[in-house]
N, C-alpha and C positions, 0 to 999 in steps of 0.2 A: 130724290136726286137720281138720275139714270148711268148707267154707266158712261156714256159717252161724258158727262158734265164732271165723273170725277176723273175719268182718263185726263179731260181738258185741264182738270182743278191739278191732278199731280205737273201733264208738261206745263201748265202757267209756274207752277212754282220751281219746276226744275230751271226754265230759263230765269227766272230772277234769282238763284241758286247761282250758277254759272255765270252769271251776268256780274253778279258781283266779285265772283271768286277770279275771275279771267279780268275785268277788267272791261270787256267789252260783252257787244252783246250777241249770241249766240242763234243763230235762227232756231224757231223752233222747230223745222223740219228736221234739222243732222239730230236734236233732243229728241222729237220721237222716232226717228233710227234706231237712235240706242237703244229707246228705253224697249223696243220692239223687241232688241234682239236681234237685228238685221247686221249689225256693225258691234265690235267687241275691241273695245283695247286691249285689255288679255288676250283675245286670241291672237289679233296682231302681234302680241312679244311674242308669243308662244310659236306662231307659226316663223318668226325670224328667228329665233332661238333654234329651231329644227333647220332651218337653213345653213344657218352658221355651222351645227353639227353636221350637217348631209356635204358641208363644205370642206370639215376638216379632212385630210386623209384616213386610213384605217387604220389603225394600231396593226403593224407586221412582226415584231419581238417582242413577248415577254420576258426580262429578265431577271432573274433572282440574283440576287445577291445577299450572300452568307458571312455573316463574321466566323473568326477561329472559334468561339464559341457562342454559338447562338441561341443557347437552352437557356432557358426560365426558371426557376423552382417557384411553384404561385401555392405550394398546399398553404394550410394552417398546420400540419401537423408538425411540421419541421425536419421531416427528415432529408437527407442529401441528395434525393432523386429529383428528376426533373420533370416538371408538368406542363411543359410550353417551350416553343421556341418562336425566336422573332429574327427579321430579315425585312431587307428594303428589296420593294419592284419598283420595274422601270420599265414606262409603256414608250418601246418607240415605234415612231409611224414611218422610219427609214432614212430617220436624217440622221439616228446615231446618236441621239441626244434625247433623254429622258421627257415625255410629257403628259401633262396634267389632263385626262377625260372624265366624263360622266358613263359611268356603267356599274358591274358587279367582277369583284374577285370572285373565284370560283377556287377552295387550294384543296387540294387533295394530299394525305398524306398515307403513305400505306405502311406496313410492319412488313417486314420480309421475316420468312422463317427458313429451315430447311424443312421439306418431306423425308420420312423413312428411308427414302434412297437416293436422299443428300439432292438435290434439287433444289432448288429456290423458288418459293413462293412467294406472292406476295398478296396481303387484304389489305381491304380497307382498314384504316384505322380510328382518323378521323375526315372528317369535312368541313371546310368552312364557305357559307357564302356572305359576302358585304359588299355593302354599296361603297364607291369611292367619294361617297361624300361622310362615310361614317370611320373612312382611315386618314389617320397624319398623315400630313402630306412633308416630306422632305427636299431640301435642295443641296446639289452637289456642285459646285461650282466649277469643274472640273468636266469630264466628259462626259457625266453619268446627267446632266440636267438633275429635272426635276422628276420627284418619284413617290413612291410610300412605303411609311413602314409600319409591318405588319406585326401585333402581338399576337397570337395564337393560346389555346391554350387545350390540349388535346383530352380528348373523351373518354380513355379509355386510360387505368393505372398501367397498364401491362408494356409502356412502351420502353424503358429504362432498360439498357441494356442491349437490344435491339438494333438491326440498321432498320434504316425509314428512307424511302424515296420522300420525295415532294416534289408536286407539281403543281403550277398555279394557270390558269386560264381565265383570263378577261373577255369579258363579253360588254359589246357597249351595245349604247342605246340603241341602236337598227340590227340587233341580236348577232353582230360578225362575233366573230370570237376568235381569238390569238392564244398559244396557248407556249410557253416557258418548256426548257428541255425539262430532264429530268434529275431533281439532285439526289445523290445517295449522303447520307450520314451517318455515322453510329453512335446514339444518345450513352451516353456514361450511367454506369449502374453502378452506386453505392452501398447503399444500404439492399439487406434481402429480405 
């Protein structure tokens, strides 16, 4: 059998395939299109799928928002310090109203210390990156729209006690990036 007979032998079956699953009958020309690779349903969503986003506007605020207390305690050991904090973002694109995109959180959070001559430093402390398809998504029904919220949970024991900046930067799919002011906090130190 040559190759031309089973090319023939697969599009004879794909149209009687189709033929039955559609209902009618399908030339076998558009069938050996496809089966070429010349023509893709997936690429068709995909390329609307990118339209629709190239349609959206850009995200122009990030905003954080902080409860009165936004700490975590996630050890196993149990003591009264804290190893995480959580907060809701809201992407707006300048209508002022919280919305839902595809991209990545970017949150940064630093330790501030003083230097020897009283200064203010500040390191890294932790980092987080996530897709916003791997964060809850919440709704405010009020003016904050819609948003997410974010659990953290930071890298280093050393933070308890401490003020801590954070900053979050979203980056969507066409790499723009919007980036959140900056919040200051001081994590509560208990136990020593």
């Amino acid at each position: 059998m040559s190759s031309n007979d089973k090319a023939h032998g697969t599009l004879q079956k794909a149209c009687t395939f189709l033929t039955a699953r559609c209902g009618q009958v399908i030339p076998p020309l558009v069938i050996a299109v496809s089966l070429c690779g010349c023509h893709s349903i997936g690429g068709r969503a995909s390329s609307d799928r990118a339209r629709k986003r190239s349609s959206e506007p850009p995200i122009r605020h990030v905003i954080q928002v902080f409860d009165q207390r936004p700490w975590l305690n996630l050890d196993t050991a149990g003591d009264r310090d804290y190893e995480g904090i959580a907060f809701r973002v809201f992407l707006d694109p300048g209508s002022g109203r919280g919305a839902l995109r595809d991209g990545t959180f970017h949150v940064e959070m630093y330790r501030i210390r003083k230097d020897p001559s009283g200064k203010s430093a500040r390191e890294l402390a932790s980092d987080w990156h996530y897709s916003t398809r791997d964060v809850p998504t919440i709704a405010q029904p009020g003016m904050l729209g819609q948003g997410y919220f974010l659990h953290l949970r930071w890298a280093t024991k050393q933070i308890a006690g401490h003020e801590v900046e954070v900053v979050t930067r979203f980056e969507d799919t066409e790499g723009r990036v919007a980036r959140s002011g900056t919040k200051r906090l001081r994590v509560p130190k208990y136990d020593s």
